[in-house]
C-alpha positions as CSV (number, residue, x, y, z in Angstrom):
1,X,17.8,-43.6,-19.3
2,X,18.1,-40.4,-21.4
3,X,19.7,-37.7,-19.8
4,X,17.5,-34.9,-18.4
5,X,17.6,-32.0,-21.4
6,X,19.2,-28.6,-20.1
7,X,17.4,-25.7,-19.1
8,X,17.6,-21.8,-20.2
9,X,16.1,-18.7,-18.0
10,X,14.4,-18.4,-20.8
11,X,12.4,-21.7,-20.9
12,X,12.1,-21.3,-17.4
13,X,10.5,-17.8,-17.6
14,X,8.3,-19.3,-20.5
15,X,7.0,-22.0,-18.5
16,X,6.2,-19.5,-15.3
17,X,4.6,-17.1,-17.4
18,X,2.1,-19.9,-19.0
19,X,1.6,-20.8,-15.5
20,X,0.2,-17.4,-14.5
21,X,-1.6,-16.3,-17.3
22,X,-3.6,-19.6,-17.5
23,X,-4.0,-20.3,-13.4
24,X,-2.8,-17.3,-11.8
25,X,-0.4,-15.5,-9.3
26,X,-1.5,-18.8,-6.6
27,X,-0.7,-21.2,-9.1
28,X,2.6,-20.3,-9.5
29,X,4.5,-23.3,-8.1
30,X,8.1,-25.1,-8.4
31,X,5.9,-28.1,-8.8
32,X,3.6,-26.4,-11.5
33,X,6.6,-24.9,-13.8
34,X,8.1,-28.0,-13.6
35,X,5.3,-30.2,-14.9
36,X,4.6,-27.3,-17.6
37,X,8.2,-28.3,-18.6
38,X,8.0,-31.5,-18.5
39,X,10.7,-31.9,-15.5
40,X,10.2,-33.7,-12.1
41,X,10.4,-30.2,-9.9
42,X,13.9,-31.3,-8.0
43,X,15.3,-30.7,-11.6
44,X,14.5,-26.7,-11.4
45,X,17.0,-26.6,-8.8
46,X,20.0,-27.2,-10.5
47,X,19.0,-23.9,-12.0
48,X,17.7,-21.8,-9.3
49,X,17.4,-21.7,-5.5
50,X,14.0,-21.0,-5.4
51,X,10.5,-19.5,-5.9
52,X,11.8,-16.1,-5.2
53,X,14.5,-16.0,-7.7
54,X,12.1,-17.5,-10.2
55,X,9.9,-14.3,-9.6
56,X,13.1,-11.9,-10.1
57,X,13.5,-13.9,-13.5
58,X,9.9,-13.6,-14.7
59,X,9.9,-9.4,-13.9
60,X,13.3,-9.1,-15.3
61,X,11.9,-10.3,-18.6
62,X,9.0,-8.3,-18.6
63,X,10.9,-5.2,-17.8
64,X,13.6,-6.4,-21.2
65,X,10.7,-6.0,-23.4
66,X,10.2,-2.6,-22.7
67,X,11.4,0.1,-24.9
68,X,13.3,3.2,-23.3
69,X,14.3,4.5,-26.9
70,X,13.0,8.3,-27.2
71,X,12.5,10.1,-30.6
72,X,14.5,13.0,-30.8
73,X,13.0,16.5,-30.2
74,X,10.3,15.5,-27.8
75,X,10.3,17.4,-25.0
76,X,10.8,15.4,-21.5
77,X,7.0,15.6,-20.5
78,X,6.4,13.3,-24.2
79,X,9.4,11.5,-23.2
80,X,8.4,10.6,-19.6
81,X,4.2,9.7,-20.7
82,X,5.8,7.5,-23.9
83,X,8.0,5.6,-21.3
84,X,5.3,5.1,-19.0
85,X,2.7,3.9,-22.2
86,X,5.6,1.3,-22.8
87,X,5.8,0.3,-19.3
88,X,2.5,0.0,-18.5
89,X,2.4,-2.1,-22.6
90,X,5.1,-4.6,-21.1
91,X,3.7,-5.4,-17.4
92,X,-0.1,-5.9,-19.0
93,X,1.0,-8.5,-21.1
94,X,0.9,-10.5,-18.6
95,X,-1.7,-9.0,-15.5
96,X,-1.1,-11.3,-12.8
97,X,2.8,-11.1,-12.9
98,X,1.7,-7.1,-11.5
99,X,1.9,-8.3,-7.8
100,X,5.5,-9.5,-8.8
101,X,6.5,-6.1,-10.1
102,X,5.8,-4.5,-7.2
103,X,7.7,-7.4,-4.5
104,X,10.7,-7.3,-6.8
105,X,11.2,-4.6,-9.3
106,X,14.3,-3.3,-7.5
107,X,15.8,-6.6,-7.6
108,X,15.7,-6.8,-11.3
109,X,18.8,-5.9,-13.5
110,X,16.2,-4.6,-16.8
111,X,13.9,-2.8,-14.2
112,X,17.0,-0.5,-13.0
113,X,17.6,0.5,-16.7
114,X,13.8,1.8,-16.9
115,X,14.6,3.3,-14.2
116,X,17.4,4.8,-14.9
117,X,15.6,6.2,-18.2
118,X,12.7,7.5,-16.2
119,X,15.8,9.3,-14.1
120,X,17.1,10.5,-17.3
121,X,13.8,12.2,-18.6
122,X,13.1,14.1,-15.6
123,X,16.8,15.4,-15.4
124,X,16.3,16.5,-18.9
125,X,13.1,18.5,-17.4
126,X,15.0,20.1,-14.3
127,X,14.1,17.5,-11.8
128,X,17.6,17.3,-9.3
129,X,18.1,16.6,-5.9
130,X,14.9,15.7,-3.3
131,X,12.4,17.4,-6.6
132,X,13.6,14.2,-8.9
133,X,13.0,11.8,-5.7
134,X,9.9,12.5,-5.3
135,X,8.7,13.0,-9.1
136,X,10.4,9.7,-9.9
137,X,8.4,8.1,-6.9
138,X,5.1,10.0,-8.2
139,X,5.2,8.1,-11.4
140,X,5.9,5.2,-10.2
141,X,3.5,5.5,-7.7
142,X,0.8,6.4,-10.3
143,X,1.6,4.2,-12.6
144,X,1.9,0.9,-10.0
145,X,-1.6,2.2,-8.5
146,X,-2.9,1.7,-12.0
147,X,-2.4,-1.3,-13.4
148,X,-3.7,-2.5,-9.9
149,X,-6.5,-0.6,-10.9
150,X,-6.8,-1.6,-14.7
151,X,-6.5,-5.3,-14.1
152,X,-8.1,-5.7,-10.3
153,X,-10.5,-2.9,-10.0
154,X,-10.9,-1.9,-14.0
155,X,-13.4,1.5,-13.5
156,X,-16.0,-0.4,-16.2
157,X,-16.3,-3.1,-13.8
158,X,-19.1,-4.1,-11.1
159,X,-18.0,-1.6,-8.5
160,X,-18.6,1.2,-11.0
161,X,-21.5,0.1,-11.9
162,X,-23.2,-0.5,-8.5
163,X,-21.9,3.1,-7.3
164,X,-23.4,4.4,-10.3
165,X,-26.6,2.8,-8.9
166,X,-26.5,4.7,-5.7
167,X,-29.0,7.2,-4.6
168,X,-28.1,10.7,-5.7
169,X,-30.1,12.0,-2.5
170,X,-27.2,10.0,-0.4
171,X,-24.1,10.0,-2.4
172,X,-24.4,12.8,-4.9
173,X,-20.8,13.5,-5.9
174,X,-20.5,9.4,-5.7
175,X,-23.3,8.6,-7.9
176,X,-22.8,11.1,-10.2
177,X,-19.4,10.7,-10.7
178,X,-19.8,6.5,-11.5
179,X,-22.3,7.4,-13.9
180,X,-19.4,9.4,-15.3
181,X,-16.9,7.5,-15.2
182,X,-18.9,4.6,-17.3
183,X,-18.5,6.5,-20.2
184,X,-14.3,6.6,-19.9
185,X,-12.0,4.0,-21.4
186,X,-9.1,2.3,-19.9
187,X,-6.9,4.2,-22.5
188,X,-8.5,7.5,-21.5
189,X,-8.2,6.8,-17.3
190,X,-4.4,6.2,-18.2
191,X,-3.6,8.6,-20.2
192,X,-5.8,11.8,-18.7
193,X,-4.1,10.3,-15.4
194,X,-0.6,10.7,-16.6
195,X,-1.3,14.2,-18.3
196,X,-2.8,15.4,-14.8
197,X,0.5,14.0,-12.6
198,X,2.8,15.3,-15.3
199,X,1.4,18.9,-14.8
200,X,1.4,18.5,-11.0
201,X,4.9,18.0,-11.5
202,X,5.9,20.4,-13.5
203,X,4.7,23.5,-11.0
């Protein structure tokens, strides 16, 4: 009987993320990565202890694809929205693994050097003490809020639309502001979003 082939993070992360983007978050499964690979599933744990490691893996790669190289003589304002573009660039390759950044992004070794690039742009803009707390959680509250937004409540989806539809005599600001809002890309919620944060933290 041959002997069972050996097994990288990387296949492993490979095989997850083929499981979510095809199936989804709920069909992520020892039993489904292991058929994707072509194992019986009591062979995935000779190489980790469970489902919840397997998650750290999959957001730990998504994080090492993203890019926290700065040009030089951008100011930290360029620097911060250019870090956030490649963050948000690396978690929507792959839109149902966003649940998993959120549960575990503090348990991944490449998310804690975004973060710690994030920290290093706002120093660079003044941000110390409690100030660098809170704009560092702003950001990553902003940007967390939306890619739930983009890829589970995109604003050019049916909710917009039937708001949009609502009567201007009951829901004026509502109404009129869908009917608004049809007319705005993804790209420009994201990056008029950031632009508006950026500026609230910089008074």
């Amino acid at each position: 009987m041959p002997r069972p082939r050996s097994l990288t993070n990387t296949d492993l992360v490979s095989a997850a993320l083929a499981v979510l983007d095809r199936d989804g978050l709920s069909a992520l499964t020892m039993r489904a990565v292991a058929k994707e690979l072509g194992v019986a599933t009591m062979a995935l744990y000779r190489y980790i202890r469970d489902r919840d490691e397997l998650e750290v893996l999959i957001v730990d790669q998504m994080f090492a694809s993203i890019d926290t190289t700065r040009p030089a003589g951008i100011d930290w304002k360029a620097g911060a929205t250019l870090l956030i573009e490649h963050i948000r660039a690396g978690v929507s390759a792959h839109p149902a693994a966003v649940p998993l950044v959120l549960r575990h992004r503090q348990s991944s070794v490449e998310s804690l050097r975004v973060m710690e690039a994030m920290l290093a742009v706002l120093t660079e803009g003044g941000f110390t003490g409690r100030a660098r707390v809170i704009a560092q959680r702003t950001l990553i509250a902003f940007l967390l809020g939306f890619l739930q937004n983009e890829h589970y409540a995109p604003l050019l989806g049916r909710g917009t639309a039937a708001m949009a539809r609502l009567s201007p005599e009951d829901y004026p600001h509502l109404a009129q502001t869908a009917g608004q809002a049809k007319g705005l890309s993804v790209d420009d919620e994201f990056r008029n979003g950031v632009q508006i944060v950026l500026r609230g933290l910089e008074r």
